[in-house]
C-alpha positions as CSV (number, residue, x, y, z in Angstrom):
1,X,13.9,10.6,4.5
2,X,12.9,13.0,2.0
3,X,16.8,12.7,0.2
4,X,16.9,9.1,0.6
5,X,13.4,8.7,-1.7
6,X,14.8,11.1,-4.1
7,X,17.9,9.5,-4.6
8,X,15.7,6.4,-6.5
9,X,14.8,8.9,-8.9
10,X,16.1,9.5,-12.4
11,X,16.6,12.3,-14.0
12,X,15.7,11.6,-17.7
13,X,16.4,8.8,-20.2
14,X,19.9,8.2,-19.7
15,X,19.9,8.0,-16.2
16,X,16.8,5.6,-16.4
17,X,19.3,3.3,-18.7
18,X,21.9,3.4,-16.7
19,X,20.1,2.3,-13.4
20,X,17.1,0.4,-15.1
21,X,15.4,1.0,-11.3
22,X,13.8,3.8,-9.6
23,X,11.0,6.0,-10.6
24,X,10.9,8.1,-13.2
25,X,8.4,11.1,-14.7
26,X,7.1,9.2,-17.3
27,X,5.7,6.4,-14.7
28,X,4.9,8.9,-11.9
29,X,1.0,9.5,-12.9
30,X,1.2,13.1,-14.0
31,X,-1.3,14.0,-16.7
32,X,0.0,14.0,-20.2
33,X,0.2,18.3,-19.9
34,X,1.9,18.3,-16.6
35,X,4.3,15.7,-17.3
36,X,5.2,17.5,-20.6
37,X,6.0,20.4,-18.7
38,X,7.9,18.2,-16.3
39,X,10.2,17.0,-18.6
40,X,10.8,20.5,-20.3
41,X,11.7,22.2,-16.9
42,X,14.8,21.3,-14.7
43,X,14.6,18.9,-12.2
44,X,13.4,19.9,-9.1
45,X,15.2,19.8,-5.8
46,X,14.3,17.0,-3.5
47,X,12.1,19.1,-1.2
48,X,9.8,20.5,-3.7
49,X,9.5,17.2,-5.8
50,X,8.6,15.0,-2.5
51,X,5.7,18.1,-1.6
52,X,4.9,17.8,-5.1
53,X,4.4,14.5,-5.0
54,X,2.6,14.3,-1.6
55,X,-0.1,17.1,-2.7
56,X,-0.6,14.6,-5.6
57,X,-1.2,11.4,-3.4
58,X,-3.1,13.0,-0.9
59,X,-5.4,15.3,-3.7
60,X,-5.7,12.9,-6.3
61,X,-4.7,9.6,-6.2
62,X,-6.3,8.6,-2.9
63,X,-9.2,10.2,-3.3
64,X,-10.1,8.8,-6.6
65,X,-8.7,5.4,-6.1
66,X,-11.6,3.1,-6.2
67,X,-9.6,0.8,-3.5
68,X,-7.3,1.2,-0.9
69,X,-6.0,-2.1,0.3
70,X,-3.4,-2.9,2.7
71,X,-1.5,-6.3,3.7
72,X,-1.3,-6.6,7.7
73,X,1.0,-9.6,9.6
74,X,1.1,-10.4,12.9
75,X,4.8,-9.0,13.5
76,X,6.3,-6.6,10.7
77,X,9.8,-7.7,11.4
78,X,9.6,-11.0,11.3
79,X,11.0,-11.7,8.0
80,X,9.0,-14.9,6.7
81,X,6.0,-13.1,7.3
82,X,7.6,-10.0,5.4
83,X,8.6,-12.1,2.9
84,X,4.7,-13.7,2.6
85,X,3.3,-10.6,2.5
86,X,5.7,-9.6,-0.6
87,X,4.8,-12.5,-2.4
88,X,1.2,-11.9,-1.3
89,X,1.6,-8.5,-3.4
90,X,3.1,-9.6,-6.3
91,X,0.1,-12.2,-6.8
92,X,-2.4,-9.5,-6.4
93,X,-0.5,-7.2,-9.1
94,X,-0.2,-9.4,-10.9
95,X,-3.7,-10.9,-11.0
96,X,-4.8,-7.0,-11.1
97,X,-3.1,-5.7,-13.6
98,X,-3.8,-9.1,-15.7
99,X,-7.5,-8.4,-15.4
100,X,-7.0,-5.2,-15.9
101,X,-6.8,-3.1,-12.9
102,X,-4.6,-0.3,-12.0
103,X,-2.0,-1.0,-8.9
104,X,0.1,1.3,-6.8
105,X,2.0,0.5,-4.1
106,X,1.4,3.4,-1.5
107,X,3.7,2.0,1.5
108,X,5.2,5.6,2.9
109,X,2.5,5.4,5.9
110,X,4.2,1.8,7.1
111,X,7.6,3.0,6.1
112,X,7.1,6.4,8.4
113,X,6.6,3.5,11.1
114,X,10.5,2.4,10.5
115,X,12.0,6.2,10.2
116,X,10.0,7.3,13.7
117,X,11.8,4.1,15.4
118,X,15.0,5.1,13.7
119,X,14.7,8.7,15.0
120,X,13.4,8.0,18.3
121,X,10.6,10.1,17.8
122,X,6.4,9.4,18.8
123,X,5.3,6.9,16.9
124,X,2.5,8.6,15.1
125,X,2.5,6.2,12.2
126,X,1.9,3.2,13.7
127,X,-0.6,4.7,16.0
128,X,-2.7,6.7,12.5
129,X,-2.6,3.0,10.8
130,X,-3.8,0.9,14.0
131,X,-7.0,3.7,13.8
132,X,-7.7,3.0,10.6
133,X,-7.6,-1.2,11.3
134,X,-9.0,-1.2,14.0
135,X,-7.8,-4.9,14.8
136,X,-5.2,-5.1,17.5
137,X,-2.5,-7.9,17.0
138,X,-2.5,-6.7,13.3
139,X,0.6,-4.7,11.8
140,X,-0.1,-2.7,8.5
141,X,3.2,-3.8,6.3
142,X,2.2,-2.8,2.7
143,X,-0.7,-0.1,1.2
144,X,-2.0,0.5,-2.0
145,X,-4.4,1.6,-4.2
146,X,-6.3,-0.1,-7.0
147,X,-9.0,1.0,-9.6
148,X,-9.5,0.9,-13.4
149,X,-6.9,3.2,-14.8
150,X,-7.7,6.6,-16.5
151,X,-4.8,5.9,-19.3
152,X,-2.7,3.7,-20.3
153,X,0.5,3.3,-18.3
154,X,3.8,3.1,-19.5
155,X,6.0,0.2,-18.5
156,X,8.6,1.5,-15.9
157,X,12.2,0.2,-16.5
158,X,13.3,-3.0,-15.1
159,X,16.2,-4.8,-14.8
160,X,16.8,-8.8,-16.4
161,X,17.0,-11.8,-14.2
162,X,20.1,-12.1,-14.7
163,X,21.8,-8.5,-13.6
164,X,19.4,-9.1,-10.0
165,X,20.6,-12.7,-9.3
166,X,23.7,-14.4,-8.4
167,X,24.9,-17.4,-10.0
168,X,25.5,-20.4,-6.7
């Protein structure tokens, strides 16, 4: 799981233009010193840039997020309710980050659900979410976070309309 996440990420600006997806130091929520010293040292193997980033979520950016929100559906599978709760997303981003608010998507909890299934192994996930719900008949499909942000963000690359659509 750990080398599938890290193949989204870029190494540096002209992989970043290349792809135009994936994530990228300058959008990963280091301070301005760390990230400085991020982008002077070589990139770090997958394993010690996914503990990296763990340590971060779990010391910093859940603890001083201000909200943590998530989007629950009756049946995570069924793919019109998957669907709803992705549009249900995007409007709340988008009305966030309008009124200015701070969003991050912080989904690896209900995408641990999908790689326990996968490996056939306990399904811790699911069971650590449904503690935290409390509301049987519920599935957990999408966390985040949410607060008033400490600096300004940069914009993270993305792709036009056009190069993510098909013409019919």
């Amino acid at each position: 799981m750990v080398e599938d996440s890290h193949a989204w990420f870029r190494d540096g600006p002209r992989d970043m233009a290349h792809e135009r997806s994936g994530l990228e130091l300058d959008t990963a929520g280091l301070s301005p010193a760390l990230l400085a010293a991020a982008k002077f040292l070589p990139a770090l193997p997958a394993e010690q840039s996914h503990g990296a980033w763990a340590s971060q979520t779990r010391d910093i950016h859940v603890p001083t997020a201000a909200l943590l929100g998530m989007i629950s559906v009756r049946d995570r599978y069924d793919r019109p309710q998957a669907l709803a709760a992705g549009r249900l997303w995007q409007r709340i981003h988008l009305e966030t980050s309008a009124a200015g608010l701070a969003m991050q998507p912080l989904n690896q909890p209900v995408e641990t659900i999908d790689r326990e299934r996968q490996t056939d192994r306990e399904a811790k996930s699911e069971a650590r979410l449904a503690a935290v719900t409390h509301e049987p008949g519920w599935q957990p499909t999408f966390v985040f976070r949410a607060g008033y942000p400490a600096r300004k963000a940069i914009a993270s690359a993305r792709r036009s309309v056009e190069e993510v659509t098909e013409e019919a």
